[in-house]
ROLORO-285732 format. One record per atom (N, C-alpha, C): residue in one letter; x, y, z. Coordinates in steps of 0.1 Angstrom, whole numbers, plus 5000, padded with zeros to 4 digits. Atoms other than C-alpha are relative to their C-alpha. Last residue first. Layout:
BEGIN
AXYZ...
END
This chain:
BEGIN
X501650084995X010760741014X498950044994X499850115012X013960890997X499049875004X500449915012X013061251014X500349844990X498649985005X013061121049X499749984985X499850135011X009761171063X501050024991X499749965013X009861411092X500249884990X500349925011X007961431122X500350014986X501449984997X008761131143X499250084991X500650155003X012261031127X498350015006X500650025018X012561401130X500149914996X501249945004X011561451164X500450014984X501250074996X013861151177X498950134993X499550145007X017561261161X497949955000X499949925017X016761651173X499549884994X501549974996X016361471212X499750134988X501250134999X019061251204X498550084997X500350055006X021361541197X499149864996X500449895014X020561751221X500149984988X501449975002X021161481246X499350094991X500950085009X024661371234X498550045004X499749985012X026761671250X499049924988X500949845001X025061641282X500050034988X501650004999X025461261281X499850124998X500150095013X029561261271X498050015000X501149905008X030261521299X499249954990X501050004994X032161261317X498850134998X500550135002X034161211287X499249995014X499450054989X035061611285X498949834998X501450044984X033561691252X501149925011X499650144992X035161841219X499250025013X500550004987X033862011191X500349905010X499449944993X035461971160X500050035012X499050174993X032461701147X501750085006X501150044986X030362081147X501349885007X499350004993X032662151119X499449995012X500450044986X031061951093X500750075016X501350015002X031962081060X499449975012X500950004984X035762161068X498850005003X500549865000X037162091033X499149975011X500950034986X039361831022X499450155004X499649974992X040861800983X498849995015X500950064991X040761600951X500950105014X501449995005X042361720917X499049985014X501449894996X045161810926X499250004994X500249945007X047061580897X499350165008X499049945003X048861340912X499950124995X499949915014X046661250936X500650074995X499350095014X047760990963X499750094986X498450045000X048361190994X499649934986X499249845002X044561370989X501149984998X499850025016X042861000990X500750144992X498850115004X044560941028X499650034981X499249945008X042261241038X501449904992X498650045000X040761101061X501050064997X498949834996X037661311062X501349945001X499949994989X035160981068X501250135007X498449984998X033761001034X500250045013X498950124996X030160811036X501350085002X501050094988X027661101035X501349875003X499949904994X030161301009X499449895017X501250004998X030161000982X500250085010X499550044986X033161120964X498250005005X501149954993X032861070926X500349995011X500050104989X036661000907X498150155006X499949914989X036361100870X499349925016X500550024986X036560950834X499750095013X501550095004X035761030794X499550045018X500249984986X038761290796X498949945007X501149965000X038361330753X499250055019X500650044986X041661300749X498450064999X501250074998X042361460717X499249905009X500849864999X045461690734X498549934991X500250024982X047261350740X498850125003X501250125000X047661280698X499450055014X501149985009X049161650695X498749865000X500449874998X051461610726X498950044989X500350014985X052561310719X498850055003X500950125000X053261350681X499250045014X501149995007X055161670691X499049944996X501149984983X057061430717X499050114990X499149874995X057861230682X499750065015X500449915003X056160910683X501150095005X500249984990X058660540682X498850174994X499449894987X059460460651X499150025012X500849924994X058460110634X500750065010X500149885011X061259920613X499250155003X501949964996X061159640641X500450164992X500049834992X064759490627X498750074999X500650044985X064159130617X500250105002X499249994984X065059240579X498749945011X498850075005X063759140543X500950025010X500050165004X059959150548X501549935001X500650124994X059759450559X500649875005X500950105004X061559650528X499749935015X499950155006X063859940540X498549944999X499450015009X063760310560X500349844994X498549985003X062660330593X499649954985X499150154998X059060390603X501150024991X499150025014X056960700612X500749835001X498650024999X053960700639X501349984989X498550135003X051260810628X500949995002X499450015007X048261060644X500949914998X499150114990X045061030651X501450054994X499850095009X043361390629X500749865014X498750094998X043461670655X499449854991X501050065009X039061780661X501649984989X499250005009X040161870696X500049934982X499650075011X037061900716X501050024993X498450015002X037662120747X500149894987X498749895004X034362300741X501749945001X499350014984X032261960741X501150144995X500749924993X030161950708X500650105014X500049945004X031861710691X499850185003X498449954997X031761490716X500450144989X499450015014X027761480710X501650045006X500849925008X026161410748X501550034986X499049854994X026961120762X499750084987X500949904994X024160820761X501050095006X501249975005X025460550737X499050115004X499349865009X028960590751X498850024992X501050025019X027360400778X500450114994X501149935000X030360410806X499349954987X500249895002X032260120811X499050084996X500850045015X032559890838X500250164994X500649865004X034959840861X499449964993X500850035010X036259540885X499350134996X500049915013X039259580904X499449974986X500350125012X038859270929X500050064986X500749915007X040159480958X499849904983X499050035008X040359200984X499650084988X499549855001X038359311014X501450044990X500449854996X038658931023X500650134998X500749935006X039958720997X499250125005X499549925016X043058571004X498850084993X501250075010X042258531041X500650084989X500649875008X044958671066X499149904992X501149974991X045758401096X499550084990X501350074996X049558351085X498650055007X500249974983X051358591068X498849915002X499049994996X052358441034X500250055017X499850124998X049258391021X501250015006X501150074988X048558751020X500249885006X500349914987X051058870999X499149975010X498850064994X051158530977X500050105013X500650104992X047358670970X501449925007X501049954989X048459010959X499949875007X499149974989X051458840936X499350055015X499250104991X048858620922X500550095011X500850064990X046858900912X500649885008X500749904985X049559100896X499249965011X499149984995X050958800878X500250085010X499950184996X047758720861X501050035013X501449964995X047359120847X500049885011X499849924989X050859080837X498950005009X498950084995X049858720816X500450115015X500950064994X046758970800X501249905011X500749884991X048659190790X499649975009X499449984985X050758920775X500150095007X499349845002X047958820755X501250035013X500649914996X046358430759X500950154993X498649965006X047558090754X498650154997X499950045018X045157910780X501050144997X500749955003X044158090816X499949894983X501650034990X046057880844X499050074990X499850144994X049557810823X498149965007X501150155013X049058080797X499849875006X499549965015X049458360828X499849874995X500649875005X049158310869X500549954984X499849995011X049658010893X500250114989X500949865005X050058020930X500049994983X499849995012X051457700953X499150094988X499149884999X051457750990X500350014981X500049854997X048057580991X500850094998X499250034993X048257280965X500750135012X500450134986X045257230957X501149995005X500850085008X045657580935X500249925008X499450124991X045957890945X499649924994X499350135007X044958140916X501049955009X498650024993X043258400940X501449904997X499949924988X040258490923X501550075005X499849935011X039958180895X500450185002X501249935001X040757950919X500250134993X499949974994X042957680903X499150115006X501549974994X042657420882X500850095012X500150014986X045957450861X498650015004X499949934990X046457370822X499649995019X498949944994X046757110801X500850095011X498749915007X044457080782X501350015008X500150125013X041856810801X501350104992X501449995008X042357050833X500549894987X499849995017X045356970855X498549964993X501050055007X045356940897X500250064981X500449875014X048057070916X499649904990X501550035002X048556810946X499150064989X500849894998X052456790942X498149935001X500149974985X054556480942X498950125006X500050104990X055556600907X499849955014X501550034988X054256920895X500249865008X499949924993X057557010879X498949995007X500050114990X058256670865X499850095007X499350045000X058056810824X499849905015X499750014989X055557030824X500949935005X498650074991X055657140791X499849965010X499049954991X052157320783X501249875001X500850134990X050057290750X501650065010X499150044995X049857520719X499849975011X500449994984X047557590693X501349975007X501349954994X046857610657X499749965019X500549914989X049957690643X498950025005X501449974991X051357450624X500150055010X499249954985X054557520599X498449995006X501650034991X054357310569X500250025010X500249994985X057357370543X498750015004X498350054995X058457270506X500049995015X498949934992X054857300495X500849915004X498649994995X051857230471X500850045007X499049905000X048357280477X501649984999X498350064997X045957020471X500750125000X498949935009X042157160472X501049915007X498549994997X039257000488X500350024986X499749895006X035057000486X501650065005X499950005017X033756680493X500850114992X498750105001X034756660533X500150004984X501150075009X032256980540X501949914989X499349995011X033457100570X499449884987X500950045007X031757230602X500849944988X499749985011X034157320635X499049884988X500750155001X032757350672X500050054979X499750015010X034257640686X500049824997X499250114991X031657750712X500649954982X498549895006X029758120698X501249865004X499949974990X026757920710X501550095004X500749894997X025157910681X500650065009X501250024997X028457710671X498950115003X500149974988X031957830658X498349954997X498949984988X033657760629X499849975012X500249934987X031457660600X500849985010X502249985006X030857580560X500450065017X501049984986X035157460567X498950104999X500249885000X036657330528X498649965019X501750035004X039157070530X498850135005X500849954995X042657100525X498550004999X501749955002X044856880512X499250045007X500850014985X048856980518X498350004993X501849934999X051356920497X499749985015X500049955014X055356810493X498850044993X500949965004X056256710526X499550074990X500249884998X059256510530X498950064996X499749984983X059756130532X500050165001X499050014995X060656080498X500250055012X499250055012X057556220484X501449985011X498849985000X054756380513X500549914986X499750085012X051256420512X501849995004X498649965007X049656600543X500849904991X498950075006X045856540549X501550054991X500950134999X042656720559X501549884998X499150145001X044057060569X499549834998X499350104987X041257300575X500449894995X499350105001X040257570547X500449975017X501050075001X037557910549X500649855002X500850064988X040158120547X499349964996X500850045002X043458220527X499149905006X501250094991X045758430533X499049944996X501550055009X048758510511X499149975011X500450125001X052258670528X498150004993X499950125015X053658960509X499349875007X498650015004X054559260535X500449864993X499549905011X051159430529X501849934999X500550015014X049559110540X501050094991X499350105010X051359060566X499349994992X498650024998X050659380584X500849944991X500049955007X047059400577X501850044994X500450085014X046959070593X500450104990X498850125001X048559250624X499949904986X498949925005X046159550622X501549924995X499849995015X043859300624X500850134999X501149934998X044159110655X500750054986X498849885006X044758770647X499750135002X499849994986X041558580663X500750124997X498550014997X040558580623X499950045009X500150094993X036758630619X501449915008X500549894988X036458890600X499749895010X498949885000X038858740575X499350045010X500249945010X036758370576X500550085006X501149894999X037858140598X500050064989X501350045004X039257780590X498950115002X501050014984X042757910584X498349974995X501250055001X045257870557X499449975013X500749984987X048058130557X498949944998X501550014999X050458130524X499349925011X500450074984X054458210527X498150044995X501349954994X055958190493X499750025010X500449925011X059858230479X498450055003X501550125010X060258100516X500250164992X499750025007X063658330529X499049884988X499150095002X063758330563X500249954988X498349934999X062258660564X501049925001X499449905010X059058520548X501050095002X499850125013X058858230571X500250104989X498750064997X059058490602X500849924990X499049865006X056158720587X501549925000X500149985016X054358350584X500750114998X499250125004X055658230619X499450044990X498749984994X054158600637X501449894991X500049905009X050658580618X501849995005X500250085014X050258210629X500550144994X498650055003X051258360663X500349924989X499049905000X048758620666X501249954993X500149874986X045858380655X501150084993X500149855000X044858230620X499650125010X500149954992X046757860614X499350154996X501150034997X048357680592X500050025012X500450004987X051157810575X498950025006X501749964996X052057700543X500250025012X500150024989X056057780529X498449994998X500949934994X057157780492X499549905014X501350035009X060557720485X498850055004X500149985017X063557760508X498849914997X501250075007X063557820544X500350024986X500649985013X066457930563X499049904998X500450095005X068057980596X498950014990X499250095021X070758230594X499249865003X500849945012X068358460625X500449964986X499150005015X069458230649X498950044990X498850024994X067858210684X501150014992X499849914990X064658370673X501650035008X499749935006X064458110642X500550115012X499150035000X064457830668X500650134989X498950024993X062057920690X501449984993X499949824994X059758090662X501349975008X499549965009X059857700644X500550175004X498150095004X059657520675X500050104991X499350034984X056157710683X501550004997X499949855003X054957710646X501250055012X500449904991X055157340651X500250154997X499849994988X056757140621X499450095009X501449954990X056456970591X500450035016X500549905014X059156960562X499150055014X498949884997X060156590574X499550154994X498849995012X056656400573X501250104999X498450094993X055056290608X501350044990X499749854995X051956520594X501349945007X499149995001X051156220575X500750145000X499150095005X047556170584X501050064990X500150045013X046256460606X500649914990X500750115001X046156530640X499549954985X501149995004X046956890635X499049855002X499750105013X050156870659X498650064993X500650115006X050257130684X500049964987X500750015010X053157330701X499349874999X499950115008X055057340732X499050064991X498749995010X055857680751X500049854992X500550085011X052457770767X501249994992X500350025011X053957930798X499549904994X499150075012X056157850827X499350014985X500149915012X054358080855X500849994987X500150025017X054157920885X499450034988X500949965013X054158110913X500749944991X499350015011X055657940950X498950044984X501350005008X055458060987X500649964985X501549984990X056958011020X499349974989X501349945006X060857901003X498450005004X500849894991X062957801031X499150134992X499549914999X065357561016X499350124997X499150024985X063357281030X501050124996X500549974985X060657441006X501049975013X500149834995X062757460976X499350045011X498849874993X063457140980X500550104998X499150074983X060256990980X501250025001X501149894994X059357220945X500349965017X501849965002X062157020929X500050075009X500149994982X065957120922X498249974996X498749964989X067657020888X499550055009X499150065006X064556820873X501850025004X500950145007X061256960887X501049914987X501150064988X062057280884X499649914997X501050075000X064957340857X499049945008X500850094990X067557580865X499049934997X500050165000X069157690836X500049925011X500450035010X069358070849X500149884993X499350145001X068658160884X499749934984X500250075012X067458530884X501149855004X499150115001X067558730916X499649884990X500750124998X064859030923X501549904991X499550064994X066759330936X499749874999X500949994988X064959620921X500449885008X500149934990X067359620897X499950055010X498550004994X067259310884X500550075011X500650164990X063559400876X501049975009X500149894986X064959750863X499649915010X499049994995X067059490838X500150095011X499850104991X063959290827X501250075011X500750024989X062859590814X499949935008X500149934990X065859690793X498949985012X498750024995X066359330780X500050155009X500350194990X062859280764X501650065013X501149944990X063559680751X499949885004X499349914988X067159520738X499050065010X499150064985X065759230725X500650075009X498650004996X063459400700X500549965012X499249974985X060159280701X501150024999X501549974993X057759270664X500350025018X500549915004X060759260643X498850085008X499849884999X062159070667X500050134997X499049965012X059758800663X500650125004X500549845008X057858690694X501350054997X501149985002X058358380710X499050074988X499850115014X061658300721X498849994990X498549985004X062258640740X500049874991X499949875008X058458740747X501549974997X500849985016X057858350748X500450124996X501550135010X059658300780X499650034985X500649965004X061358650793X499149934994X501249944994X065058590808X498750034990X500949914999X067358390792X499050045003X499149894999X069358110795X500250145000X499149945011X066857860799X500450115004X499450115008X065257690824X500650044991X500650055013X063957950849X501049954989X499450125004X064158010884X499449994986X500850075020X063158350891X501049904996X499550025007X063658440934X499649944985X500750055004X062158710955X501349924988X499050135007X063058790985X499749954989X499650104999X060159090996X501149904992X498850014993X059859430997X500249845004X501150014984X056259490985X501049975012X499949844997X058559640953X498950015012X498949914995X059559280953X500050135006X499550044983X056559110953X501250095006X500749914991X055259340925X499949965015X499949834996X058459260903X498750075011X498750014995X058258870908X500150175003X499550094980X055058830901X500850065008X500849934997X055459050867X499350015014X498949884996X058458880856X498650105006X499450014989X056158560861X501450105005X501050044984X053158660842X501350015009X500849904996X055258810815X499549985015X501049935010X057458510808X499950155007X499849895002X060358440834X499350064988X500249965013X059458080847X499950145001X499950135015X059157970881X499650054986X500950015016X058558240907X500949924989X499350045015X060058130943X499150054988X501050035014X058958390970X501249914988X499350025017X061558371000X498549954997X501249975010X059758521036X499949994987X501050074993X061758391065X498850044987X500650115004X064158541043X499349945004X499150125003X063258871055X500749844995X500150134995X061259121047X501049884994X500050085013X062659471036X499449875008X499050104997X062159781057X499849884987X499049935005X059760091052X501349895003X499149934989X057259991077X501250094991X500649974999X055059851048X500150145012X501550074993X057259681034X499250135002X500350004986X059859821010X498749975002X499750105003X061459840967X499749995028X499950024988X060860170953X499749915008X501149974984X060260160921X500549975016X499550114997X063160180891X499150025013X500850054989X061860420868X500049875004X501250094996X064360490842X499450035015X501249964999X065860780827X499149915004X500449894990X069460740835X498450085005X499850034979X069660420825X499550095008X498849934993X068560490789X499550005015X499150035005X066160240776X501150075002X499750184991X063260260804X501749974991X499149954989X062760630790X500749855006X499050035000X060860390764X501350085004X499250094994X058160390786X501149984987X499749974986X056660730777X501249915006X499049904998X056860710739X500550015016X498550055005X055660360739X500950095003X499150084994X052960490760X500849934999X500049884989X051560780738X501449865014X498649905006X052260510710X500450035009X498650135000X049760220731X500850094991X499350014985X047260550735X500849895000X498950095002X046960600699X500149975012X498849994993X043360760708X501249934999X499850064981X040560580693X501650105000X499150104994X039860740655X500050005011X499450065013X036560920638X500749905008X499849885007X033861020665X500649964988X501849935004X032560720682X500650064991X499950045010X036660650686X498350004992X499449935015X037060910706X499749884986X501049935006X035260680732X500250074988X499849855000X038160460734X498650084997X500949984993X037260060734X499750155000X501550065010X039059940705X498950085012X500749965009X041860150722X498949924987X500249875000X042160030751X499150064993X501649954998X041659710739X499650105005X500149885003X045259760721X498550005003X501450065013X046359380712X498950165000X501449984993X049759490731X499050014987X500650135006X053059360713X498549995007X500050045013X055159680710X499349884998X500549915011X053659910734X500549954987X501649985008X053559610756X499350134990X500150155004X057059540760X498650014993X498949955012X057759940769X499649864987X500649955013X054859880793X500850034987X499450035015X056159590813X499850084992X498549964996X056159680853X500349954985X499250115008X052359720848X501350054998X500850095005X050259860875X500549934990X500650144982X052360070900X499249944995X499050124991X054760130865X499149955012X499850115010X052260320846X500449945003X501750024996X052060620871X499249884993X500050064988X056060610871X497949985007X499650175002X056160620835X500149965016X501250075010X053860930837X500549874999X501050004991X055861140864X498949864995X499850054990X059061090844X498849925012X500350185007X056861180812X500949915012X499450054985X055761520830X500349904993X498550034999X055661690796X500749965011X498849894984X052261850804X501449964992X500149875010X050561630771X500750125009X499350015017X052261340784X499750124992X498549995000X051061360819X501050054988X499749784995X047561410804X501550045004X500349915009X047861060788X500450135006X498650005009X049460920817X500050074987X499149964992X046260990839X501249984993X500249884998X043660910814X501150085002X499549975018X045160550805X500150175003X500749875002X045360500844X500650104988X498749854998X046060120836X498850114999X500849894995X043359860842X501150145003X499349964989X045559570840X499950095003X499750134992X043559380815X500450035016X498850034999X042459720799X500149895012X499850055009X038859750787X501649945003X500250124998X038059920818X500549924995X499250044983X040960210820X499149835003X498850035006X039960290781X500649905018X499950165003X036160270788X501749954997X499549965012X036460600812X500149844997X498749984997X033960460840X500550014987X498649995006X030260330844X501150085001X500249935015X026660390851X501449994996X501150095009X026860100881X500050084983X501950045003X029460270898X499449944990X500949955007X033260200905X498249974999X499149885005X035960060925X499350114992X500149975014X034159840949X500450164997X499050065011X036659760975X499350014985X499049914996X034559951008X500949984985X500649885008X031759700995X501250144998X500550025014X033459391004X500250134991X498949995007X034859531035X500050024988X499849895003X031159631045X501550004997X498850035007X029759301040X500850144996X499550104995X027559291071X500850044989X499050025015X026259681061X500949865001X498950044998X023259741088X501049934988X499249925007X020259851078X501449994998X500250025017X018159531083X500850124995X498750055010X019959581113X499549974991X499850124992X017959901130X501149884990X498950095006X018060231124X500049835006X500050164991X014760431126X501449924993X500450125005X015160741099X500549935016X501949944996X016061151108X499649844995X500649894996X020061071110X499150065006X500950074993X020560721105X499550135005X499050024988X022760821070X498450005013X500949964989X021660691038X500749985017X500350084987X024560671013X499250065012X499449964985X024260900985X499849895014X500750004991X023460790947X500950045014X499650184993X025160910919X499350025009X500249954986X023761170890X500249865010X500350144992X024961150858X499950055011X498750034992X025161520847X499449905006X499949984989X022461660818X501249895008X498849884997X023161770784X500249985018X500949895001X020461510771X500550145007X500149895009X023261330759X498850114998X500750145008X024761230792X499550074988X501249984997X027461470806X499049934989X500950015013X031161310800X498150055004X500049865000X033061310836X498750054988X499949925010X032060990844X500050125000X501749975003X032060770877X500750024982X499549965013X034860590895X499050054997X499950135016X034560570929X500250084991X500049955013X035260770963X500049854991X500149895003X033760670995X500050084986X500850025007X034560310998X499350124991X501049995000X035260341032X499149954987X500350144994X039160261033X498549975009X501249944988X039560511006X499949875010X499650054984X043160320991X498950095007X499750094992X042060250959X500249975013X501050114994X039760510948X500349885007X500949984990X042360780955X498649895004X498750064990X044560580930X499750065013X500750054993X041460590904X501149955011X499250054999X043260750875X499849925009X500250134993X040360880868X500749924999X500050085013X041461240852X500049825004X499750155002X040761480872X500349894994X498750014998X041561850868X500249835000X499349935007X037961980856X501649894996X500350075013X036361720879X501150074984X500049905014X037661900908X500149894989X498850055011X037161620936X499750154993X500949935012X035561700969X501149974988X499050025012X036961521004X498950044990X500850025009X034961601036X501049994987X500150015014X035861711068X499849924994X500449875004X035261731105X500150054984X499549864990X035961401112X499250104994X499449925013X033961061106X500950125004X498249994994X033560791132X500650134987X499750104989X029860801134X501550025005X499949854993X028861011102X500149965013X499049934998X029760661089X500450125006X500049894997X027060451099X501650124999X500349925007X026460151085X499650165006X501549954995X026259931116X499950134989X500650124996X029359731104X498950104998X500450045011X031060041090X499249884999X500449905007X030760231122X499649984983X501250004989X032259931143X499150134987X501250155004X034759881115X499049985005X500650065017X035560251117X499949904999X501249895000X035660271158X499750004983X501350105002X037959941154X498850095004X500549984988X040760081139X498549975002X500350064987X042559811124X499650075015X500250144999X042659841091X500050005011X502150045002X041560221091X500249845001X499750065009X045360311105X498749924995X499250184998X045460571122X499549934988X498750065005X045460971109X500149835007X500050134996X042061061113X501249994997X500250125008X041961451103X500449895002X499350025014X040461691124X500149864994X499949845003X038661711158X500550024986X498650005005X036961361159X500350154996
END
């Protein structure tokens, strides 16, 4: 090959022949891709589209004995005997791993949706923030949503945090994405196939329900350029994150700007449609829907199973958010309990103290380090007056006149099994009575289905949820795709995007007949590095040794508005949190495998990765009845050092 390959690696068949028989210096060209570690920042958008496998994820960080992870090299047939024990049968497979065995920046693993934390970071300390919400968008089309209600494994995971604090990185990317709230500054993606055209209806996606998961479907079919339509039962867009989650904790207008680049982008809302009541799943097919994602949420509530939990006064946490959300003049008087100690127990106790309970107190059967809730969120409603108290599980609701007027609780000795499996202990002798006016439970929630699987083949686990494969969430009923609290349980809605992304990949495939949902299917699996073996951060000359910094908050009491009181970061913030980066990650290029493409040079935003004429011999060209004269001097090099030479990893 004289330069650089320009077809199209899926289907040329000198690289699948070459990647079959593990041989890449076979079809390679004359160059070589090299990263600049310096400038990288493993954003890993070069690792996705190598269509060898070539570059992965590594580490920039040198281990703590000062020295430099070292990767391995693909063995080439060079000076060694090749036969097919060498040969690579699953060389799609492999081509799709995204990283090595010693690990990857932990902020890009830890994330559901594997954002390039790195890469937007840096953006941000530059002052690209155009560039940076659009490097954040080809992986999650919600970030504005999730810098106000993300659980932040990023940052539990952050190396910086060895040191003192993790990186704000959910601020850095509040500040980015909320460009999304003026028009003029949004990133609205570019919306085409593959040709640059749009497919046509011969190709309508239905997505069912407008949560996370299924605005998330819906947006990465579309920007694949396809028809895509959102049927969903109520009158607004967004499921839970609009009836769900307090607007102290989601303003409706960021829910409302990000649905409205969705729009945007051309995807088509149907609103009080009911699937499986005003149109079924059978006639959305005769009206020429191919493919369909359901994505309707965990929007019922559970009972406690407890005697006289039927009493007026008692109700779902669930119902109780849905209805406060829709009207902020509904009231509570006296003192409130709220049982329960996830996110959304914390969510319906800040809620019961803005509607006016003189008390709101939180009985859960964990102990404080042990609350699902994440804990900046407890620390939340603590400081803005509700009570917690753990160790208790509901034994009995009391009522007077038909309304609820206690609650006895009984004391829980154990939560969880050896087996970390939640298998609850309680010692029936040892109760309290608690008085109250109100009883909001919150210890789980269950799915709706109403008639929407009717007639279908979609199978249902003992909860409620979908069996489907856990890969490609199809479910027995082929054209039918699941994603978010419906096929996982009641989850994060990082995690719902994350769902919604892999669907939408697998509707992409399913949709042209003959493709397999799984072959050479990038499965975007990382690990992170051992932060146990990098050498002292401290140490590192670009250390920034910058305090985390805080975001400010507006002016008033908490407790006594629905208005999210929490500011946004300054771009000085930004810029001072973004400069302790520590730059954990970086892309490795295996040299022996890279075939000189150059397709991973078009995706870096950063110049960091370029091609360099290492091989120019493969420049040389040969008349094709010349093809023997040309090849004998290499055979007869090939044969005396498989004879004489013992290859250095023998």
């Amino acid at each position: 090959i004289v330069a650089i390959c320009n077809c199209a690696p899926g289907v040329c068949n000198a690289l699948r022949t070459s990647q079959l028989f593990n041989t890449p210096n076979m079809s390679a060209s004359a160059y070589r891709a090299h990263v600049e570690k310096d400038k990288c920042v493993a954003c890993g958008k070069c690792v996705e589209v190598c269509p060898v496998g070539a570059a992965k994820l590594g580490q920039k960080l040198c281990k703590k004995d000062g020295s430099a992870v070292k990767y391995p090299k693909t063995k080439l047939p060079d000076a060694r005997r090749w036969s097919a024990k060498n040969w690579n049968y699953n060389y799609r497979e492999d081509a799709k791993i995204n990283c090595y065995d010693t690990g990857t920046a932990p902020c890009k693993t830890a994330c559901p949706v594997h954002l390039s934390v790195q890469g937007y970071v840096k953006m941000a300390a530059e002052g690209r923030y155009d560039e940076a919400l659009k490097l954040i968008k080809q992986d999650n089309p919600l970030p504005m949503i999730c810098g106000a209600v993300c659980n932040r494994r990023c940052e539990d995971a952050c190396t910086r945090g060895t040191v003192d604090e993790p990186i704000a990185i959910d601020e850095i990317k509040k500040f980015i994405a909320s460009r999304d709230l003026n028009k003029k500054d949004r990133y609205v993606p570019l919306c085409e196939k593959h040709d640059g055209g749009m497919w046509g209806d011969d190709y309508k996606i239905a997505v069912i329900g407008s949560g996370p998961a299924g605005l998330s479907a819906a947006y990465f079919l579309r920007r694949d350029g396809y028809p895509v339509t959102i049927f969903e039962k109520e009158n607004r867009a967004g499921g839970m994150l609009s009836h769900g989650i307090p607007s102290y904790r989601l303003e409706k207008n960021v829910l409302d700007a990000e649905i409205d680049v969705i729009k945007e982008m051309g995807v088509e809302f149907r609103f009080g449609t009911e699937v499986g009541k005003d149109v079924t799943i059978a006639d959305l097919r005769k009206q020429g829907y191919k493919a369909f994602f359901i994505a309707i949420g965990m929007q019922g509530g559970r009972l406690a199973g407890v005697p006289g939990e039927d009493a007026a006064g008692v109700e779902t946490g669930v119902s109780f958010l849905r209805r406060i959300n829709n009207d902020h003049s509904v009231r509570l008087n006296g003192k409130t309990i709220v049982i329960g100690g996830g996110n959304v127990a914390i969510d319906v106790a800040g809620s019961a103290l803005r509607a006016g309970s003189d008390e709101v107190t939180m009985f859960c059967l964990e102990q404080r380090d042990e609350m699902p809730a994440a804990k900046d969120e407890i620390k939340e409603a603590i400081e803005d007056g509700v009570k917690i108290d753990n160790g208790w599980g509901p034994k009995e609701v009391i009522s007077e006149n038909g309304r609820v007027s206690a609650v006895v609780f009984k004391r829980c000795t154990r939560v969880f099994d050896e087996e970390h499996k939640f298998a609850p202990v309680y010692d029936e002798n040892d109760t309290i009575t608690v008085p109250c006016d109100n009883l909001l439970l919150s210890i789980g929630q269950s799915v709706v289905w109403g008639d929407l699987l009717k007639d279908t083949k979609v199978e249902l686990r003992r909860n409620g949820t979908v069996v489907a494969d856990p890969v490609t969430l199809q479910t027995a009923e082929p054209d039918i795709f699941v994603g978010g609290d419906v096929f996982s349980g009641a989850r994060f809605a990082i995690d719902a995007i994350a769902g919604g992304r892999e669907g939408a990949v697998s509707i992409n495939r399913f949709v042209h007949p003959g493709n397999s949902l799984t072959i050479a299917r990038d499965l975007r699996k990382f690990i992170e590095l051992d932060k146990g073996d990098i050498e002292d951060p401290t140490s590192m000359e670009c250390f920034d040794n910058a305090p985390r910094q805080i975001p400010g908050k507006k002016a008033g009491r908490a407790s006594a508005t629905f208005e999210d009181l929490r500011l946004t970061f300054t771009e000085e913030q930004v810029k001072k949190e973004a400069a302790r980066c520590l730059g954990c990650g970086a892309t490795t290029v295996d040299t022996n495998r890279c075939i000189g493409c150059g397709l991973c040079t078009t995706k870096c935003e950063f110049d960091a990765i370029h091609l360099t004429r290492d091989v120019p011999a493969a420049s040389k060209m040969y008349r094709s009845e010349d093809k023997v004269k040309a090849l004998l001097p290499y055979m007869a090099k090939r044969t005396f050092k498989i004879l004489f030479t013992k290859p250095k990893d023998e």
